[in-house]
N, C-alpha and C positions, 0 to 999 in steps of 0.2 A: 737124070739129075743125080742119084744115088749111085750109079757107078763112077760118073765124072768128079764123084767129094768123096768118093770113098778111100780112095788111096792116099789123101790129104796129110802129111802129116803120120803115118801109121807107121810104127816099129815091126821090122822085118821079124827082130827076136823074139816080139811078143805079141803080135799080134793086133797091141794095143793102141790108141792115139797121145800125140806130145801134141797135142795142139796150143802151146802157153804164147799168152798175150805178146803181141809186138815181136816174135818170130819170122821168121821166114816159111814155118808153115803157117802159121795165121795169117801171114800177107797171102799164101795163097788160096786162102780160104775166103778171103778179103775180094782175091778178084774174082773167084766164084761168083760169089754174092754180085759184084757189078754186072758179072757179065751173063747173069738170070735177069736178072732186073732190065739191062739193057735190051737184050735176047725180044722179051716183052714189051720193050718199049715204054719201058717204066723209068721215072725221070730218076736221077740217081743224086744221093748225097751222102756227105758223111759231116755229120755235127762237132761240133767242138771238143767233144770227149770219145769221140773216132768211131762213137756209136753210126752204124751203116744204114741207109734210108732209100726205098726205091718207092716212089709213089706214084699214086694213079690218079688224074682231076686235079694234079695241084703241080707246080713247077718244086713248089717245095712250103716247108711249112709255115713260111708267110703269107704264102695264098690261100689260109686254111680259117675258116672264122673259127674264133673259141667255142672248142667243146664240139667241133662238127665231123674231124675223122674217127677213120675205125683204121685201129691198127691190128696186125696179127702179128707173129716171128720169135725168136727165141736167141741162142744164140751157137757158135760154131765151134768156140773152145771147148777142151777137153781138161779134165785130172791127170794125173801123169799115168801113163799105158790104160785110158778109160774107156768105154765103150764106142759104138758108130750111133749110135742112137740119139745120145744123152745130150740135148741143145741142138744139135745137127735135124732129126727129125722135123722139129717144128718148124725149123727154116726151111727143108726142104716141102713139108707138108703145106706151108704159107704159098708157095709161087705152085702146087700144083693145084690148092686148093681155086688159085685164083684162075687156071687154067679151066681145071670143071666148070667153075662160073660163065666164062667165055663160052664153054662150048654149051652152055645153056640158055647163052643167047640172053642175060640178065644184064639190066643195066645199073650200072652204080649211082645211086643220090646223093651220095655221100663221099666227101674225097675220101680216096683209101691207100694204107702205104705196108710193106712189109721191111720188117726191120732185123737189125741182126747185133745184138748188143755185145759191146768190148768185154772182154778179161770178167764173165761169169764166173767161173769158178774157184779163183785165183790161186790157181798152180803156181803163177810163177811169184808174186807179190804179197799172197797170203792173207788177200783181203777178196771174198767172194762179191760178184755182181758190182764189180768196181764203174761199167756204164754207165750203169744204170742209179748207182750210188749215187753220183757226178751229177747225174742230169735231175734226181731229184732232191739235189741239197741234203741230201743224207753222208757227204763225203767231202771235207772242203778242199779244195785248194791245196792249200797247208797240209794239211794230213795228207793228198794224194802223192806231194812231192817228196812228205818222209819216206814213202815206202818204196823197200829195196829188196832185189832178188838175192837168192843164194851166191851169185859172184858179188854182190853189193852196188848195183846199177840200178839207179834209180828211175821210177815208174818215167817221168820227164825224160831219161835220156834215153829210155829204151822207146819212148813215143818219136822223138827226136830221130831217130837211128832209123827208126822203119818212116820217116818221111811223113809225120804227124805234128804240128805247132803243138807243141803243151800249153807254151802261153795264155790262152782260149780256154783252159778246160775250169767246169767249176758247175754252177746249177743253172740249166737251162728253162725255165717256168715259163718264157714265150712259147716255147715247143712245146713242152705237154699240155699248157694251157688249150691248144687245139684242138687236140686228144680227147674223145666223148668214150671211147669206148678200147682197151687192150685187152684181147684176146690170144694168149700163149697155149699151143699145143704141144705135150711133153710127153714122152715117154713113161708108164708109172714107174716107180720105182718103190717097189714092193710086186704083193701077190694079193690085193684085193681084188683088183677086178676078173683076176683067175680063178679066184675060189667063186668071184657069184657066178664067173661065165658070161660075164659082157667085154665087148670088144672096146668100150668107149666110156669113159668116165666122166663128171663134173666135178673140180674141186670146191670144197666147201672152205677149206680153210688149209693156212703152213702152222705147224709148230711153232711155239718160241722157241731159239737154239744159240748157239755160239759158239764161240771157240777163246779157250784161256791157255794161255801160255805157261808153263811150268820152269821155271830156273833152279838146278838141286846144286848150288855149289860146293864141292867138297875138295880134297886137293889130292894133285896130280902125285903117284910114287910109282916105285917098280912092280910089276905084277909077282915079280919070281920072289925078291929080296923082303918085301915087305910084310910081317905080320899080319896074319888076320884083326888081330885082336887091336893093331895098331893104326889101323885105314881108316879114313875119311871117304869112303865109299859111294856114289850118290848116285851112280845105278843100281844098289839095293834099294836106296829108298823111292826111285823110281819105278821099280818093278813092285813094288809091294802098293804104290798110289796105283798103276792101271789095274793093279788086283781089288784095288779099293772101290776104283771109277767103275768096276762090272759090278761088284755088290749093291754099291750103293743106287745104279739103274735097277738092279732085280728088284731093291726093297721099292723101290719108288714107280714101276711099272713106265720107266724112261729108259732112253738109250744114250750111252756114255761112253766115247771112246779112243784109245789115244792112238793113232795112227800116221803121227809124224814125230821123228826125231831127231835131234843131234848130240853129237858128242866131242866131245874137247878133252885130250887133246886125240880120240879117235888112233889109239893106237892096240895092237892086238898085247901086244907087254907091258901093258898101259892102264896102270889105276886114273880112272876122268878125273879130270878136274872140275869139268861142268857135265850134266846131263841136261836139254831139253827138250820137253816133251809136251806136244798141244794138244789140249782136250778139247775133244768135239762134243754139246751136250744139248740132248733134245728132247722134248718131253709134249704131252697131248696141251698140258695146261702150265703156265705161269709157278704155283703153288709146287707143282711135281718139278719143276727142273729148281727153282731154287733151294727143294730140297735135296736134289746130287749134287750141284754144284757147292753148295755148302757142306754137306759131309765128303765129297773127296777133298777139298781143300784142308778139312780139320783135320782128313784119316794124314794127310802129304803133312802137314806142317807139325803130325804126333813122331811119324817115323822121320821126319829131317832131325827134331830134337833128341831122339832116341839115339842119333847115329853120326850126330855133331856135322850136321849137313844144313847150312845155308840155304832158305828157300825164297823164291820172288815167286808171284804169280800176277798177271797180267792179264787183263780181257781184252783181248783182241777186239773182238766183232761179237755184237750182238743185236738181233733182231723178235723182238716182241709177236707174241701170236698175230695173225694178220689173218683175219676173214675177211674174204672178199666180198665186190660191195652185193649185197643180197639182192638189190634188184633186176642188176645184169646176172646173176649166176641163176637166178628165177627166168629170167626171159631166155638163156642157154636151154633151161629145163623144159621151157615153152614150146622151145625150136625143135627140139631131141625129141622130146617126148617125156612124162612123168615117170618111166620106168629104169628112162639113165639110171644106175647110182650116180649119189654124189659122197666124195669121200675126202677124208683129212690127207695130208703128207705129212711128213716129218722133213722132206727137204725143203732148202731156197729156192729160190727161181726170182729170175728178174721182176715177173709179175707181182711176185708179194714184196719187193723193194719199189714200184709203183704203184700200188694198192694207195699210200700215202698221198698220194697227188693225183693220180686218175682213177676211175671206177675200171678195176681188172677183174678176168675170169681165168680160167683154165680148161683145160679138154687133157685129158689123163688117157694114152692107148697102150692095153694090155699087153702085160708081158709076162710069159709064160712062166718064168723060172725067177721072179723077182729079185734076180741080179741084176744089180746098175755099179755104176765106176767100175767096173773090169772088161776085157776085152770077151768075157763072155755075155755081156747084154744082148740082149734081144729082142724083137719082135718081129709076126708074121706077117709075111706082106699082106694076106689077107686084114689081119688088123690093121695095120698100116693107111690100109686104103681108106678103110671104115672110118678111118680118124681122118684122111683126107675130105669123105664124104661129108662127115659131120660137122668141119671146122668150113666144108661150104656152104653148107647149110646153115650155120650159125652165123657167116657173113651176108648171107642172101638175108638171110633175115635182119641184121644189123644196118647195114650198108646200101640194100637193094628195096626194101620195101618204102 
């Protein structure tokens, strides 16, 4: 399975994955996903917001009484040049887990389905776990059809385009209604479970995090001709806000960072006219990220005055701390053993935009070098397995007893 999705998608130059929603590599990661599912003899669907479904015991999720499956899966997209790991593992880790089961000779009580959710990360739209948003009413409608890629094609017509009804898309609560129990296995992203030495985690809890948008407007002149002392400059004052957004993580024990940009009119003899630039801002607790996001905002809106610069700010997306539900992340603990750790993240994941509507857990596998989003993520097949092993286990247990 990991050699047949490996090449999916992956830059020859960098090594990395373009895996962005409603592409032509995400169609074929799309038929991946069918043709594991199918492979197994697992009934296939794709829901209304193009989120992928292969189930077991049910034709699909009408055949399912409320609150009776167990789901597992993650999802296949990538950040731009991101790792093999990051979404992709869990998916591939769901159809081996369910493999091990079979050669275990265990039988399901429960219907069971693995799933593969749309546009996680939102490379291309800008809005993460946009599925999974959709299906839990945390994304309407409306809002999905404002949002547009960097050529300006809209979410609708790039679903449109790759052979997808948009018309359908919106909150699906008969379908998760079904749903007793979602089980995501991820990649960690960080170096906990490397510093304690275990292969296999529990998460306990995501950060609250977001992303705000920064507008420095200032006006366009000649790089060569024009005075220092006479500029309306507003990449100065953008470089001096992500000097801001690191202090003010240091003082507050958060993480704050600006790692996308644009520029207008983006020319090398070219005082901008615009700078923008989206802060990414995550913190353990509530209390600590409102206090970065309110002093980088105060530090950006001292130097836009200081420097006769125009500023918007914009919040994007935001997501509230989310612990998951304690008594499935206790019975995981049950499964594994008391000795699992269990640990926080700092990232999203599909799981904790369903946490709201279904009772979710997590399974976190070690990675040595706690890189994630770069084409150098990793982990050992040995881990890998371990998290195969364990995310059987945890279905045998949910599913099989």
């Amino acid at each position: 399975m990991w050699r047949s999705l490996r090449p999916i998608g992956r830059s020859a130059a960098t090594g990395g994955y373009r895996r962005y929603a409603w592409t032509g590599a995400d169609a074929d990661c799309r038929l991946w996903f069918q043709m594991q599912a199918e492979a197994r003899r697992l009934n296939y669907e794709v829901d209304r917001n193009g989120n992928q479904w292969a189930w077991l015991g049910a034709e699909t999720y009408e055949d399912v009484a409320a609150g009776d499956a167990v789901v597992t899966g993650s999802h296949l997209d990538s950040v731009p040049d991101g790792g093999a790991f990051d979404g992709p593992l869990g998916v591939v880790s769901a159809f081996a887990a369910l493999d091990e089961l079979r050669s275990r000779g265990v039988q399901f009580k429960r219907p069971f389905a693995i799933t593969n959710f749309g546009d996680e990360e939102g490379a291309r739209f800008g809005l993460a776990c946009v599925g999974s948003r959709l299906a839990a009413g945390q994304l309407t409608r409306d809002k999905a059809y404002e949002l547009r890629d960097a050529d300006g094609i809209t979410l609708p017509q790039a679903m449109e385009a790759a052979g997808h009804d948009p018309s359908a898309i919106g909150p699906d609560p008969e379908r998760l209604a079904r749903i007793g129990a979602f089980v995501e296995l991820h990649v960690e992203q960080g170096r906990a479970l490397d510093l304690s030495g275990d292969a296999v985690g529990i998460a306990s809890a995501i950060w609250p995090h977001g992303r705000w948008r920064y507008d420095f407007a200032g006006e366009a002149n000649h790089a060569g001709t024009t005075r220092l002392v006479d500029r309306r400059d507003p990449m100065l004052t953008y470089a001096e806000t992500v000097l801001a957004a690191r202090r003010e993580a240091e003082l507050a024990g958060a993480l704050a960072t600006f790692g996308k940009i644009a520029v207008e009119p983006n020319g090398v003899n070219a005082i901008p006219s615009l700078v923008r630039g989206w802060l990414d801002a995550r913190a353990a607790d509530q209390s600590a990220l409102d206090t970065v996001t309110a002093g980088v905002e105060t530090a950006a809106r001292d130097y836009a005055a200081r420097h006769g610069i125009d500023l918007t700010v914009v919040q994007e997306s935001f997501t509230p701390v989310v612990e998951f539900a304690h008594a499935l992340r206790d019975e995981l603990a049950g499964i594994l053993g008391e000795k699992t750790p269990v640990l926080g993240t700092g990232a999203g994941h599909d799981a904790g935009i369903l946490s709201a509507a279904i009772p979710t857990a997590m399974l976190f596998v070690r990675n040595p070098t706690g890189v994630s989003h770069s084409p150098a993520e990793f982990a050992a097949e040995d881990d890998c397995v371990a998290g195969v092993l364990a995310l059987a286990d945890v279905l045998e247990g949910l599913a099989c007893a």
